[in-house]
C-alpha positions, 0 to 999 in steps of 0.5 A: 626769788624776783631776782631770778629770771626764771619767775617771770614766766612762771609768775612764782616769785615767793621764796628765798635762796641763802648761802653760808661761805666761809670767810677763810678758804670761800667755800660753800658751807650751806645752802637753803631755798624755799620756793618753786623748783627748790628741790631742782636748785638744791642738787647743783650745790652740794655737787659744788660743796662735794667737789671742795669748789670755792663759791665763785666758781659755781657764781661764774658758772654757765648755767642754762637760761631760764631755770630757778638755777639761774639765780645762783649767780646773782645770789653768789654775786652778793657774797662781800670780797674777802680783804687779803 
């Protein structure tokens, strides 16, 4: 959670955010945080799921600055390219 700008205000950096993406289509598969905000974060992912989105899609996302959502981007941004 240090990588989520939202904790230096505040200062609630325990925690973690993980993500399941399938290797053949890229979709989000699941989803888990443990930490402050959590329950806020866990609603914009299976918005994404419901709505078939593939994960780069909600990494290249707008979202508002500074919320715990905020370190969806980094997050997703560590998922490997996929090899064609």
């Amino acid at each position: 959670m240090k990588a989520v700008l939202r904790t230096a205000a505040t200062d609630e950096t325990q925690g973690f955010m993980k993500v399941l993406v399938g290797r053949s289509d890229d979709r989000i598969l699941g989803f888990t945080m443990i930490g402050a905000e959590a329950g806020e974060v866990m609603t914009v992912v299976p918005t994404a799921m419901l709505a078939d989105l593939p994960y780069s899609r909600l990494r290249d996302a707008v979202i508002a600055h500074p919320t715990m959502a905020e370190g969806l981007g980094p997050l997703l941004s560590n998922v490997p390219a996929r090899s064609e």
